[in-house]
C-alpha positions as a Markdown table, in Angstrom:
| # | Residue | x | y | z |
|---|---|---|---|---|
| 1 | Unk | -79.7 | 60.3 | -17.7 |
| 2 | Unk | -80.3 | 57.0 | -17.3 |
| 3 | Unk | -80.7 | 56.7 | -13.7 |
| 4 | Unk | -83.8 | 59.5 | -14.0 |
| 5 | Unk | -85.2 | 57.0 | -17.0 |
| 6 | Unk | -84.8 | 54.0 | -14.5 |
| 7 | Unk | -86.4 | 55.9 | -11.3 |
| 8 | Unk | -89.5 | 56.5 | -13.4 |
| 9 | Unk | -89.7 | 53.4 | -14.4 |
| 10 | Unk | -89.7 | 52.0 | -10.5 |
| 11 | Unk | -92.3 | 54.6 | -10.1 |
| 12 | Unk | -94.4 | 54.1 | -12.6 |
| 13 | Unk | -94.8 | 50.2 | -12.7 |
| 14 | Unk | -92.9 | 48.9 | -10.1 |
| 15 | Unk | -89.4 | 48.3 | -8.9 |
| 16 | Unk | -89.4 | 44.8 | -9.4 |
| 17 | Unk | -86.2 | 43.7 | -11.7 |
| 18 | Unk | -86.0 | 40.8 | -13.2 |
| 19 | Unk | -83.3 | 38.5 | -13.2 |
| 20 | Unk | -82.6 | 36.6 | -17.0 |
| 21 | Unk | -80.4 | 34.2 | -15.7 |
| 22 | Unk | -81.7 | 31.8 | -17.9 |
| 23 | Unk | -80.6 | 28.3 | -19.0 |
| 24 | Unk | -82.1 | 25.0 | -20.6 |
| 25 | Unk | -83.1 | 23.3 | -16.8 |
| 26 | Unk | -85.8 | 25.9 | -17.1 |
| 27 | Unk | -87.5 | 26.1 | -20.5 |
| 28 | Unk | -91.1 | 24.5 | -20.9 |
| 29 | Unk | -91.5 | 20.9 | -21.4 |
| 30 | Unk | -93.2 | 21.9 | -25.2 |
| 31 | Unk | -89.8 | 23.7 | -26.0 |
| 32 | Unk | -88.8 | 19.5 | -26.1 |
| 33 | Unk | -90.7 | 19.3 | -29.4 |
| 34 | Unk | -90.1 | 22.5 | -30.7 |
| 35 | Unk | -86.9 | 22.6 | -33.7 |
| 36 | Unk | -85.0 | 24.9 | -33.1 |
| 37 | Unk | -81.3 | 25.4 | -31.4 |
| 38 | Unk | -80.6 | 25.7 | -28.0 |
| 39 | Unk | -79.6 | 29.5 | -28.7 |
| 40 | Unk | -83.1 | 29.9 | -30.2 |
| 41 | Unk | -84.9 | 28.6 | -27.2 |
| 42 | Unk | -82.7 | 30.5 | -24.8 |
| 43 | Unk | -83.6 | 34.2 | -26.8 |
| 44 | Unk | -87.2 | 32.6 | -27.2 |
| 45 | Unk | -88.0 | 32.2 | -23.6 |
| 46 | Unk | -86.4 | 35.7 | -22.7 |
| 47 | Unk | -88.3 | 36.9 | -25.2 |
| 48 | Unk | -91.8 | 35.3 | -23.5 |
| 49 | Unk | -90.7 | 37.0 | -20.2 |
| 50 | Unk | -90.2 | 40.5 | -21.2 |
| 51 | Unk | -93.7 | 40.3 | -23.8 |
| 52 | Unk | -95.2 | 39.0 | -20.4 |
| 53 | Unk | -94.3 | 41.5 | -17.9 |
| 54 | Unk | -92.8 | 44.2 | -19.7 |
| 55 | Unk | -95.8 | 46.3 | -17.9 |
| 56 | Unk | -94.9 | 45.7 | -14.6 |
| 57 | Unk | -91.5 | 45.7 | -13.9 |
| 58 | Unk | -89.0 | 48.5 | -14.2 |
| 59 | Unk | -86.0 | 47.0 | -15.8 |
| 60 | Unk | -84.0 | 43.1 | -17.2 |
| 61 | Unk | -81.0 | 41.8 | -15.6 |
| 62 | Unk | -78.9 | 39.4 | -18.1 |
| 63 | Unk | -76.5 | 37.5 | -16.1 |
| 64 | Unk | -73.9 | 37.3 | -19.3 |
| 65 | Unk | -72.5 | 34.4 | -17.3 |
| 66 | Unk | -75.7 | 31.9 | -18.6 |
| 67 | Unk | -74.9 | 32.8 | -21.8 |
| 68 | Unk | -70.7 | 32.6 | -22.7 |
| 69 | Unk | -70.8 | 28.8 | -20.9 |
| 70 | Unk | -73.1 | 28.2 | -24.0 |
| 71 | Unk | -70.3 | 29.6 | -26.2 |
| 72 | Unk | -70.9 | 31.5 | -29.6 |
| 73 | Unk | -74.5 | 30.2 | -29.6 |
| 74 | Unk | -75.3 | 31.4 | -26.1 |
| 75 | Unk | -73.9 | 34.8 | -26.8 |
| 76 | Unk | -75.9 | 35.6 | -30.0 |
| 77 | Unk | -79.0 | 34.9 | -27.9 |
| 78 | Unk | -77.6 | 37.6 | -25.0 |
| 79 | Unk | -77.0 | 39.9 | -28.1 |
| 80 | Unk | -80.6 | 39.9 | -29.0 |
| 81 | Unk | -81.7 | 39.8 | -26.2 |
| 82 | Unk | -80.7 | 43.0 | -25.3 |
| 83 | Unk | -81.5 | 44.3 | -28.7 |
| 84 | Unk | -85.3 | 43.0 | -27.8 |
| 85 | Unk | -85.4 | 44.8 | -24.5 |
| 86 | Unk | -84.0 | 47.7 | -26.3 |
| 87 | Unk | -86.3 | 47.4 | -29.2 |
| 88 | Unk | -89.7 | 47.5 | -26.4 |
| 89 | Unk | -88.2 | 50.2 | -24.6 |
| 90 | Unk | -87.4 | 49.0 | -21.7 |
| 91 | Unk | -84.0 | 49.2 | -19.3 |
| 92 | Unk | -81.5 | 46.6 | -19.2 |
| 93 | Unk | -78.7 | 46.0 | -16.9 |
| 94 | Unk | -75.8 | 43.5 | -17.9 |
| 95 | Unk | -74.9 | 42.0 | -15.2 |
| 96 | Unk | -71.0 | 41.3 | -16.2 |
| 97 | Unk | -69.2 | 42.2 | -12.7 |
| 98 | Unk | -66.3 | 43.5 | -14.3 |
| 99 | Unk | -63.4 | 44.9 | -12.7 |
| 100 | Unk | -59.5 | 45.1 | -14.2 |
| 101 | Unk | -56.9 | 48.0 | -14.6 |
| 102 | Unk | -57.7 | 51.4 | -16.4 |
| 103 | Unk | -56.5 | 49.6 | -20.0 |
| 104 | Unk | -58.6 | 46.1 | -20.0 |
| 105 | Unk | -61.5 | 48.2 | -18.2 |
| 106 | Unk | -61.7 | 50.2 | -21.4 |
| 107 | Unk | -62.1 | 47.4 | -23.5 |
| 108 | Unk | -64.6 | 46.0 | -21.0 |
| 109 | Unk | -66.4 | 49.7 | -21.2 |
| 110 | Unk | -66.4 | 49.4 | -25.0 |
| 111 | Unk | -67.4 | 46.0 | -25.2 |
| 112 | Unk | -70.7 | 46.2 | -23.5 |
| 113 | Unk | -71.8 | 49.7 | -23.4 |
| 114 | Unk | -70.8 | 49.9 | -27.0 |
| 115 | Unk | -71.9 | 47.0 | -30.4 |
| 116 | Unk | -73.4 | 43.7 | -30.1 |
| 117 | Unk | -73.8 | 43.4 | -26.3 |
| 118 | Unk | -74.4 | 47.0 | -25.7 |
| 119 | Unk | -76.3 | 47.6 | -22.2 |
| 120 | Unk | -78.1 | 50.9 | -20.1 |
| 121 | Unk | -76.1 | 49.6 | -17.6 |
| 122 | Unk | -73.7 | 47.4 | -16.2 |
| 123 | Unk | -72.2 | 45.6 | -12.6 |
| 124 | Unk | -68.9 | 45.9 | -11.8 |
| 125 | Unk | -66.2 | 45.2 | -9.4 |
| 126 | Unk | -64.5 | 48.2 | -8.0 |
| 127 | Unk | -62.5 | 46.6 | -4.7 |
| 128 | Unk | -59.3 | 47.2 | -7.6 |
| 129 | Unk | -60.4 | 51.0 | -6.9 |
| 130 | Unk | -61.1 | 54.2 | -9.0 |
| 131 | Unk | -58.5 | 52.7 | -11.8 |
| 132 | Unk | -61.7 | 49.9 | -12.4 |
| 133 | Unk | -64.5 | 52.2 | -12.6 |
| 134 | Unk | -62.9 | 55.8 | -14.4 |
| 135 | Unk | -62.9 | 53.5 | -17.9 |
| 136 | Unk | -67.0 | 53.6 | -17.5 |
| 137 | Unk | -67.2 | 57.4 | -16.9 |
| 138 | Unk | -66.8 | 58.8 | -20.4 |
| 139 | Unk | -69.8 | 56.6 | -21.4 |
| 140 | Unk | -72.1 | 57.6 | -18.6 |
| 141 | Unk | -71.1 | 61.4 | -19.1 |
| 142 | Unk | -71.5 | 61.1 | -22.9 |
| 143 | Unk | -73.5 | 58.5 | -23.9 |
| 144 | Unk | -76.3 | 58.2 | -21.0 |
| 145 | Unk | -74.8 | 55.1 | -19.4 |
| 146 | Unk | -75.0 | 53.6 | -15.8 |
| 147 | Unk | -73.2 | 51.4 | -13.2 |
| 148 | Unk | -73.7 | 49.3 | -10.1 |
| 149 | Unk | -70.8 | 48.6 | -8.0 |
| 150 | Unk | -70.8 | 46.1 | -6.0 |
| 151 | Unk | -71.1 | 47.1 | -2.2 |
| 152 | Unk | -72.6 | 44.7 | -0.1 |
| 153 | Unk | -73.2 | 41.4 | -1.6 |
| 154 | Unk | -75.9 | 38.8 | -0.8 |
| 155 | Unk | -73.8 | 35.4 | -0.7 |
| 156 | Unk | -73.1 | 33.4 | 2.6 |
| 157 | Unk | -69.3 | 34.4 | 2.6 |
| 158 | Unk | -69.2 | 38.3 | 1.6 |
| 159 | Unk | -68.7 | 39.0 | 5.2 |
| 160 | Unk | -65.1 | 37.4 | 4.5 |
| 161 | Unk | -64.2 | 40.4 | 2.8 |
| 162 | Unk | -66.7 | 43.2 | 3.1 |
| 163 | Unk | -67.3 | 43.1 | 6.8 |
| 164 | Unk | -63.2 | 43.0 | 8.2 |
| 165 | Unk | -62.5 | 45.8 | 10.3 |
| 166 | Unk | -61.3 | 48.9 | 8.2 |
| 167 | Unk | -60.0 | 51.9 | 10.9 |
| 168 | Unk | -62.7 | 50.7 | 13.2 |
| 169 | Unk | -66.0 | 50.1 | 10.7 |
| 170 | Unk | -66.5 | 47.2 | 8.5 |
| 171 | Unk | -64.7 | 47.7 | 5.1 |
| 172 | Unk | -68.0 | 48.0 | 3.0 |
| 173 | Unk | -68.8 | 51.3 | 4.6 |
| 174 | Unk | -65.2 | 52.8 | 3.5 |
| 175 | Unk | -66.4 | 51.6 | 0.0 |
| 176 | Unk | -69.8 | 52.8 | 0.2 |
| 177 | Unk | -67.9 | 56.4 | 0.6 |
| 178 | Unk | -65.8 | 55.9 | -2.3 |
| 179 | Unk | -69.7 | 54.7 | -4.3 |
| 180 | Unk | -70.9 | 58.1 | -2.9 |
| 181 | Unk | -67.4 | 60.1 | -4.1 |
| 182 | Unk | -67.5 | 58.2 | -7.8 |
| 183 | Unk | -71.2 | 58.9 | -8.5 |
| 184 | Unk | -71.0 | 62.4 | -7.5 |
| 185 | Unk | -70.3 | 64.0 | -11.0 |
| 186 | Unk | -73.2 | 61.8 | -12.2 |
| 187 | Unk | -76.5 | 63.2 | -10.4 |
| 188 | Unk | -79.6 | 62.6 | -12.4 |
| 189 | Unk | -82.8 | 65.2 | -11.4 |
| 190 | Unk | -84.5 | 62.5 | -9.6 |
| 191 | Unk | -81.8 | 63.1 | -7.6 |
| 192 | Unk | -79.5 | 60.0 | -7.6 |
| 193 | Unk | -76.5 | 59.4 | -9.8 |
| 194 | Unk | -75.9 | 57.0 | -12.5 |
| 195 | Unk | -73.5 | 55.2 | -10.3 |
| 196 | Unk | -75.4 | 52.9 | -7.9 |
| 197 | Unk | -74.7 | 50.1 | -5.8 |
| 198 | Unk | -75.9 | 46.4 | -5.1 |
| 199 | Unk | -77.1 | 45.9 | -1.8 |
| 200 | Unk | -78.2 | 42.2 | -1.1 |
| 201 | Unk | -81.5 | 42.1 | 0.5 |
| 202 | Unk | -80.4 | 39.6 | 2.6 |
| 203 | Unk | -78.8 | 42.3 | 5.1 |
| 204 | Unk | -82.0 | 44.5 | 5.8 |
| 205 | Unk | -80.4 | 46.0 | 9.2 |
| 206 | Unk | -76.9 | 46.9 | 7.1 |
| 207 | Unk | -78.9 | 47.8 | 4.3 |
| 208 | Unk | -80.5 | 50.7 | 6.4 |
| 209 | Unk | -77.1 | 52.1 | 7.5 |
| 210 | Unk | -75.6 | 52.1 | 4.0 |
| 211 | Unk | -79.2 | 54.2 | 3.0 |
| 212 | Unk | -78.0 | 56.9 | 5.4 |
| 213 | Unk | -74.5 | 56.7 | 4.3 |
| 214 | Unk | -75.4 | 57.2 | 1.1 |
| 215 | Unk | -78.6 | 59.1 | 0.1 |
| 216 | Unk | -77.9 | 60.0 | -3.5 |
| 217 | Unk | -76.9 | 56.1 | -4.4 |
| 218 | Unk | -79.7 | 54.1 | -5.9 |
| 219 | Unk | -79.5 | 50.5 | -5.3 |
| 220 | Unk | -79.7 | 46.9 | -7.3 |
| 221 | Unk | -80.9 | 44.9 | -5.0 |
| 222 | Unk | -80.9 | 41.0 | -5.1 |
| 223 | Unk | -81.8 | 38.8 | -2.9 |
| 224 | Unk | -85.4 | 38.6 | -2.9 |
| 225 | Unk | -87.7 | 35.5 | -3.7 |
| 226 | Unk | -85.5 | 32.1 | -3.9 |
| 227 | Unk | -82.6 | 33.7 | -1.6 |
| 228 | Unk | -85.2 | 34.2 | 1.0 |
| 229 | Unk | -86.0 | 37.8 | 0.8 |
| 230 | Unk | -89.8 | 39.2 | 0.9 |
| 231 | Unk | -91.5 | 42.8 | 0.6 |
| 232 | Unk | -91.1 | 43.1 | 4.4 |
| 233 | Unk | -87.7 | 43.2 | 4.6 |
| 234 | Unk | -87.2 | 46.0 | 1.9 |
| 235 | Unk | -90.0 | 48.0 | 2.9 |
| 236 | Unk | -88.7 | 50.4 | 5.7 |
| 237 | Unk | -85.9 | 51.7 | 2.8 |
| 238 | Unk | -88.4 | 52.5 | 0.0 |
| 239 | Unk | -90.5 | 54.2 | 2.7 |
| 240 | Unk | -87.6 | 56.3 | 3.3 |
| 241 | Unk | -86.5 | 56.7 | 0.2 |
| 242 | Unk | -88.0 | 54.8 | -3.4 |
| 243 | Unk | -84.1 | 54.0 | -3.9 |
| 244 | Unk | -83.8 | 50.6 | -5.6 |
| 245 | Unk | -84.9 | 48.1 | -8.0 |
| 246 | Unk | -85.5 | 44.8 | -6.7 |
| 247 | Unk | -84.1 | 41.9 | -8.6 |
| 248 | Unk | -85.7 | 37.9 | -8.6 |
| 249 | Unk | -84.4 | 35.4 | -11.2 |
| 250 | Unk | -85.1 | 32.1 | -10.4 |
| 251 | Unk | -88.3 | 32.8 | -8.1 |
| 252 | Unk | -90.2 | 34.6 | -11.3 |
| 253 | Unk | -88.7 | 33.1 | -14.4 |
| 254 | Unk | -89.2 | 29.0 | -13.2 |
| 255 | Unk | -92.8 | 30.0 | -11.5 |
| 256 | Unk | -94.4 | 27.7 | -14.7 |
| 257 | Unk | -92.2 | 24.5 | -13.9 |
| 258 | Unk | -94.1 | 22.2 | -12.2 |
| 259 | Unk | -97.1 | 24.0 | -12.8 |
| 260 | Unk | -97.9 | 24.4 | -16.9 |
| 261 | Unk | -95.5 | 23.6 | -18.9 |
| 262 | Unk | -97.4 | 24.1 | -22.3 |
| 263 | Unk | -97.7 | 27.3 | -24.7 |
| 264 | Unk | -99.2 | 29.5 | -22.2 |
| 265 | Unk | -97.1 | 28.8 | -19.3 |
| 266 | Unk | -95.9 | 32.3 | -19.5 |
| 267 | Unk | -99.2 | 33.3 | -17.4 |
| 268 | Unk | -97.6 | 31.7 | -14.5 |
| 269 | Unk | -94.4 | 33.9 | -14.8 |
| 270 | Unk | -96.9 | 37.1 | -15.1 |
| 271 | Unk | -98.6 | 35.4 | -12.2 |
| 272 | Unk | -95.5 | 35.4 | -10.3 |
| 273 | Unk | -94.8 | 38.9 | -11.3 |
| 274 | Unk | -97.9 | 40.6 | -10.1 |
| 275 | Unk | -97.1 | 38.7 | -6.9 |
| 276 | Unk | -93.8 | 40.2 | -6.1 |
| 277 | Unk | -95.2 | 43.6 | -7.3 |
| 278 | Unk | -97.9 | 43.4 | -4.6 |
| 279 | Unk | -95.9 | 41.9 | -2.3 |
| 280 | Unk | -93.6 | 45.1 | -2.7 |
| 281 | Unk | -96.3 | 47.5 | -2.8 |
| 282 | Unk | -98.0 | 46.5 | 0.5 |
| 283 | Unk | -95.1 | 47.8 | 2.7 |
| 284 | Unk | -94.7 | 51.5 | 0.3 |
């Protein structure tokens, strides 16, 4: 399963994930002279960061949002790159957040966990309940496939939703239930099922409650490096439990801006790298 595939990886070289929310603000200044189209660059400089750190990190993140507000061009380049990340053996997660009716979440299902934009795993929206998650469940049963629902997010305003009063706990709890109940059928033997949950690092004290509500769940986790997040504050769950994958976008993949901005700026992104995985390993 993949959830066994993506637990080893985390073990092995770390449980850093890294976030390919990438867009023309960040490429090298030498991509200037370079001719080539804007979808080229954008697969080009994936490309850079997975050859880069594909030996330290546990899994990619493509935020598919990057990519269709470049329009056909953009999404050839999310197409390859999850061919390329496919192609070095490695995990990726499409981060898509999803979430409709049992009919248009089939044709969401087929769309990226089948064909051009085919995924290990995706992010979705289940606060539409089971009707938006059951379309994924044939493809995780059948065709090794994984989720992450979203549970408790890391932006200023998910307490708007997620923490109102639900029979006398905060509603995210009464979801993290239903996380638990979904990803039941789904166990991998590492012990957590192929149906996870993003947890924002940005809530370490809520973070440790949902970890005792729900032992079996592993965890994307964003959050960490440019939304404020360190090591410290994830360290007391993977003590407990080596649970999650840790995501950073911005905070590894502009570390060279600045800083080199030639043909081997992609040290400075490995750079980055190993410092977030030691950052993470001091407090295992």
């Amino acid at each position: 399963m993949i959830i066994d595939r993506l637990y080893q990886e985390a073990i092995e070289k770390s449980p850093i994930c890294v976030g390919l929310d990438s867009q023309e603000s960040y490429f090298p200044q030498y991509f200037s002279d370079e001719k080539m189209s804007i979808g080229e660059k954008l697969f080009l400089f994936n490309k850079n960061i997975i050859d880069h750190t594909l030996d330290l990190v546990a899994c990619y993140k493509v935020q598919v949002a990057y990519y269709e507000a470049l329009g056909l061009e953009g999404m050839e380049a999310y197409s390859k790159t999850l061919k390329y990340i496919k192609e070095v053996n490695k995990i990726s997660i499409a981060d898509i957040k999803r979430g409709d009716i049992s009919a248009t979440g089939q044709m969401y299902a087929k769309g990226h966990f089948t064909g051009d934009f085919e995924a290990d795993m995706l992010t979705i929206n289940a606060y539409m309940g089971e009707d938006a998650v059951s379309p994924y469940y044939p493809y995780i049963k059948e065709s090794g496939k994984g989720l992450f629902i979203l549970l408790k997010t890391s932006n200023s305003s998910a307490k708007e939703t997620q923490d109102m009063d639900c029979n006398g706990k905060p509603y995210y709890e009464h979801m993290a239930k239903l996380v638990e109940k979904w990803g039941d059928p789904f166990l991998g033997d590492c012990g957590f099922s192929s149906i996870g949950a993003v947890v924002g690092l940005t809530y370490p004290k809520e973070f440790e409650v949902i970890q005792e509500l729900l032992p079996k769940t592993f965890y994307l986790v964003p959050g960490y490096g440019a939304q404020g997040g360190k090591g410290e504050d994830i360290g007391r769950i993977l003590k407990k439990s080596r649970c999650a994958v840790i995501n950073s976008s911005r905070g590894l993949i502009t570390a060279h801006k600045g800083i080199n901005e030639g043909e081997n700026c992609w040290d400075e992104i490995r750079r980055a790298t190993l410092r977030m995985k030691e950052d993470l390993e001091a407090w295992l």
